[in-house]
N, C-alpha and C positions, 0 to 999 in steps of 0.2 A: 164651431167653438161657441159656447154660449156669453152671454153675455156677463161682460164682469166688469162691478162695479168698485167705486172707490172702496167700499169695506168690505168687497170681498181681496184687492189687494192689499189693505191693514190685516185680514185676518191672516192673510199668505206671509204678510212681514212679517207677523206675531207667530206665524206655523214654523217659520225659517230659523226664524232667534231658537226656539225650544227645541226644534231639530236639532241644528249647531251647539248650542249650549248641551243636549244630552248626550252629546257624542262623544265632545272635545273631552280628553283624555285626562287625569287627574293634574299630567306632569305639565299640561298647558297644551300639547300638542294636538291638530283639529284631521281625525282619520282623512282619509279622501270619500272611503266607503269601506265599512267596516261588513255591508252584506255581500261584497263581494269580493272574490277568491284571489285574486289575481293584486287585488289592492290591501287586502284584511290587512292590519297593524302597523301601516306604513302615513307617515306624513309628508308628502311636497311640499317642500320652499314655496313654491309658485301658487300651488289650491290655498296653503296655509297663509299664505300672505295675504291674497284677494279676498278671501274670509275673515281673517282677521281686520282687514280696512271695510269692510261692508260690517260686522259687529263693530267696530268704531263709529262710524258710521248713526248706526242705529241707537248708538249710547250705550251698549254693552262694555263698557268699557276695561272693566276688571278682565273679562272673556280676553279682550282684545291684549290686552297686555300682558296677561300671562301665555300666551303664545309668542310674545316677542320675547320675553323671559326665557321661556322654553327655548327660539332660536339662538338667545345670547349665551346660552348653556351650549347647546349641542357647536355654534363658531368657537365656542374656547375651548371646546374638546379637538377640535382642528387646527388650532395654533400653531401644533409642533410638524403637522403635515405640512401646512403653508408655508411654512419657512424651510421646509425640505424641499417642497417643491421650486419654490424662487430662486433657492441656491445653486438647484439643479438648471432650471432655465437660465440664470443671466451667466454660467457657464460654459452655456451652448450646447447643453442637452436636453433635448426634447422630451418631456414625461410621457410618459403612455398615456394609454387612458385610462384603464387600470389605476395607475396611480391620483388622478384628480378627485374633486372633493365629487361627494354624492349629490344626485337631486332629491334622493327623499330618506327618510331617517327612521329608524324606530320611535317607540312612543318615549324611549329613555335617553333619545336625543343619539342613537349610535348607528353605527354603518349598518344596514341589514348585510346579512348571508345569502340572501334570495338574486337570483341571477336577475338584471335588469338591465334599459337603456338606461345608462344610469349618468353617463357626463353629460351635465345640462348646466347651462351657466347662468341660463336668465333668472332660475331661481333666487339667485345671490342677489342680482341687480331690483327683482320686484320687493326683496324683504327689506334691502335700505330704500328703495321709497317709501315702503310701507310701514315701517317705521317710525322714520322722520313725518311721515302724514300722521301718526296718529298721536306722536309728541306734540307734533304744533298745531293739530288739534284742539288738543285736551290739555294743554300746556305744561306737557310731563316733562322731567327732566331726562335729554339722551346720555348722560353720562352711565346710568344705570345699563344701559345696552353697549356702552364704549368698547370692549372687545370683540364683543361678535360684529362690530360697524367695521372696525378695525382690521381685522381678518377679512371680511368679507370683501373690504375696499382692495385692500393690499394683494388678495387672490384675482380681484376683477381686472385688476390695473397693468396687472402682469400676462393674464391669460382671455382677455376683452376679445381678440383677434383671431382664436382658436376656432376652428371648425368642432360642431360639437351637436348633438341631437338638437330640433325644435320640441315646443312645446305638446309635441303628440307622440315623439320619441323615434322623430324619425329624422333619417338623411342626415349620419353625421358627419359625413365629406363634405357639408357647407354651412354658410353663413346668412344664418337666417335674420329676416330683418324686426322678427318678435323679439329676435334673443337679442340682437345689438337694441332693441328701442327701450328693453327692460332694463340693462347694463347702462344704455345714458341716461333712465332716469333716476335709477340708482346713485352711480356718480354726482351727477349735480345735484344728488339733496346729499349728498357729501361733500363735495363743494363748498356748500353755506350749512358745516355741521359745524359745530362749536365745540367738539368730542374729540375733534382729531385735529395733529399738529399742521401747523400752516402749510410746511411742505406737501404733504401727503392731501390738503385740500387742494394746492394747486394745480397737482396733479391728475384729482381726480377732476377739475373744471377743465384743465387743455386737453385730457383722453376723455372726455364725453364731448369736448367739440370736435375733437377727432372722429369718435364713434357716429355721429349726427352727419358730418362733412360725407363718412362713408356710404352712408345710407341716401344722401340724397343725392350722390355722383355713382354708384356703385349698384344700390340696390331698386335704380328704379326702374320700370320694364317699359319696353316701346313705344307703349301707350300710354306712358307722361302716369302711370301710379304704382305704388310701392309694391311690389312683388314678395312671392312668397320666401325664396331667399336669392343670393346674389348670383346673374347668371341665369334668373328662367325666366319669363314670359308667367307663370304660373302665379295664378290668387290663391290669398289664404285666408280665412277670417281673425284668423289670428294676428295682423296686422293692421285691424282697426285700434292694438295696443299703442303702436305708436302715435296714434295724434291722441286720443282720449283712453287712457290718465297719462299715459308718458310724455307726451309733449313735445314731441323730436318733430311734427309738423303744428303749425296752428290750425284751429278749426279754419278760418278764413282763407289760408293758402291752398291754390288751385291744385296743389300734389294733394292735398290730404281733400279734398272736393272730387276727384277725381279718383281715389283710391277707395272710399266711400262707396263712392257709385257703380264701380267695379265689382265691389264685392255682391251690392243690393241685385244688382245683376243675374251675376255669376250661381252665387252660392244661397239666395235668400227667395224662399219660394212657400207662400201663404206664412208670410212671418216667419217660419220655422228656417234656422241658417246652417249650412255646410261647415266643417272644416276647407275643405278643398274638392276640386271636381273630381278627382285622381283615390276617393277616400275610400277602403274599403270595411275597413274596421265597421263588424258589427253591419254591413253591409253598405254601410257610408249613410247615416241617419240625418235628423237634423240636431241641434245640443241647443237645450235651453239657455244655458251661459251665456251661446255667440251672440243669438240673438238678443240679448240683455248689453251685451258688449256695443254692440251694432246700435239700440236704443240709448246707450249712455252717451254714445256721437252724437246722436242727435238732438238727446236732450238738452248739453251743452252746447247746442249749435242753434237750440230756441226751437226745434221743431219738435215741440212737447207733445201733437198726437200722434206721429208718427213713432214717438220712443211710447209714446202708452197703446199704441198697435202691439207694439212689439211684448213691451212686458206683459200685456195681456194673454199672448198664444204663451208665453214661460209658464205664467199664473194656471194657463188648463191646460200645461201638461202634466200636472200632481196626480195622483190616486188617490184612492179614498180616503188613506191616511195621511193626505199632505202632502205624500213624498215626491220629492222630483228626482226624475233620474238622468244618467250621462245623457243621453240620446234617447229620440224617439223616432221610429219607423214609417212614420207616415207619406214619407217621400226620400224612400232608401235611391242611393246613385246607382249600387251597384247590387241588388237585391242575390241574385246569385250565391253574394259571399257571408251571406248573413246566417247561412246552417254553421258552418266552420269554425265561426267564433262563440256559437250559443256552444256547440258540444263542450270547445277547447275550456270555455269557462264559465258557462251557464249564463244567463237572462242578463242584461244590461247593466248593468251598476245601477244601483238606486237605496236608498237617498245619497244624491250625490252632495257633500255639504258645499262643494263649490257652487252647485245650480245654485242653490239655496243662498247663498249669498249674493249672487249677481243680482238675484231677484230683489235683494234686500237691497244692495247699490244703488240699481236703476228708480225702485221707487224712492227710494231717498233724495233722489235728483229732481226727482217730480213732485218733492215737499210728502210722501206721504212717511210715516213711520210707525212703529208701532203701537204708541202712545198719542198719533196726532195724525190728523190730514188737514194738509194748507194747498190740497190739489184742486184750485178753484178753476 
């Protein structure tokens, strides 16, 4: 990896913001990856949130908001679903899965036709934080978002405990501890929303101390750190979510010290980080995001060279045109299975605009931006 300096990561922030910005779709909504087949015209809750709070982030701010715009449209086209489904549950009938809300959406805010893993709940949980972070930010008002908060609290509050895919679209017989750490930090920035009635904030503050009680009695593995979901032994780096930005441990508590280190371990090898050890997709690479992920722990935790290691190896995984992709091969787990996936769908996803904004988070943690560097 060669060497990269402070403006070569302003140039990378400024390559990110114009990637993202030319992507993001007219009606607000921010593709996953538009060159790839398998994602073409679809948006996640989860990609579109984490992107949307990294262009907040960065001062994009019109960008940023009109993708909450776009989710508060596509939650009030779900209104009538929610309330068919509550009616059905506190009746004592169990919805399919079939029936639950989607994780990802067309660009017009509506259910795609394309078969998918599609019941995912953390999406819901990361867009009300995400959200509420980027109102009290920028000092917007959340009434403008009050029904999509609404919907989406009222869906979480009812279905929070449901086994349901993780964040890779897998294993949905269980309870994963990315999805419950998204769902509490969701909750509790509804909790302290000013949008919604008192009830329904109390609520959401005693089922995310619920959600939190379970995680840390339920989801933790033998070795004293948070597990990939409840019931294995197994890492994921997807649960670096719960202590940085979700909150559900403190940087300073010995679970989240210890969950940390597990992962750096486990999954994190010349900078570049795993999903999980077990990963075969694309033959189990390494994904610039985690490693930004992994770097934004640390940077919050004051070990500012260790997260500028990190965002460094993200910054030289780009091509020549900037672009960063899902994963990169340079230390595949399972090299084997990596023909099977290029046939089924050709070359890796790239640009991926989630890379692209992790990138944009983690420098922003380390002061630099597009317009500035205070990375002294």
């Amino acid at each position: 990896m060669s060497f990269i300096t402070d403006n070569d990561v302003q140039a990378a922030v400024q390559r990110g913001i114009e990637v993202i910005t030319t992507y993001q779709n007219e009606s607000g909504a921010y593709p996953a990856c538009e060159e790839f087949s398998a994602y073409r015209g679809y948006c996640w809750l989860r990609d579109g949130s984490f992107i949307a709070d990294a262009m907040s982030r960065q001062g994009a701010v019109v960008s940023a908001t009109n993708f909450h715009d776009w989710c508060n449209r596509a939650m009030a086209n779900l209104k009538g679903q929610v309330t068919e489904l509550l009616v059905k549950a506190r009746s004592g009938v169990k919805p399919a899965q079939s029936d639950m809300l989607p994780t990802r959406f067309t660009f017009d805010g509506e259910i795609g036709g394309d078969p998918w893993w599609d019941f995912q709940l953390d999406g819901y949980g990361t867009w009300l934080w995400a959200v509420h972070t980027h109102a009290a930010r920028h000092n917007l008002p959340l009434e403008q978002w009050k029904i999509g908060i609404q919907v989406a609290a009222e869906y979480l509050l009812e279905f929070w405990d449901t086994p349901c895919y993780d964040w890779w679209e897998e294993h949905d017989e269980c309870q994963h501890n990315s999805t419950l750490g998204a769902i509490y930090a969701g909750l509790k920035a509804c909790a302290a929303s000013a949008v919604l009635a008192p009830e329904l904030r109390s609520r959401a503050d005693t089922t995310a101390d619920t959600i939190r009680n379970t995680i840390l009695t339920r989801g933790v593995a033998s070795g004293n750190y948070i597990s990939k979901w409840i019931g294995t032994e197994a890492v994921d780096a997807s649960t670096l979510s719960c202590i940085v930005p979700f909150g559900v441990l403190a940087l300073d508590d010995q679970l989240a010290g210890a969950t940390l280190e597990r992962i750096e371990q486990e999954l994190c090898v010349n900078n570049g980080t795993h999903r999980f050890a077990a990963d075969v997709f694309y033959g189990g690479g390494q994904w610039p995001l985690l490693s930004c992920f992994l770097g934004w722990n640390h940077a919050r935790a004051g070990r500012r060279d260790r997260a500028r290691e990190l965002l460094n190896w993200a910054i030289s995984q780009a091509d020549e045109n900037g672009f960063v992709p899902e994963q990169v091969d340079q230390q595949l787990l399972h090299p084997a299975q990596q023909a099977e996936w290029i046939a089924k769908w050709g070359a890796v996803a790239k640009p991926l605009l989630w890379s692209h904004a992790m990138i944009l988070t983690l420098a922003s943690e380390l002061g630099i931006t597009a317009g500035k560097n205070n990375n002294q």
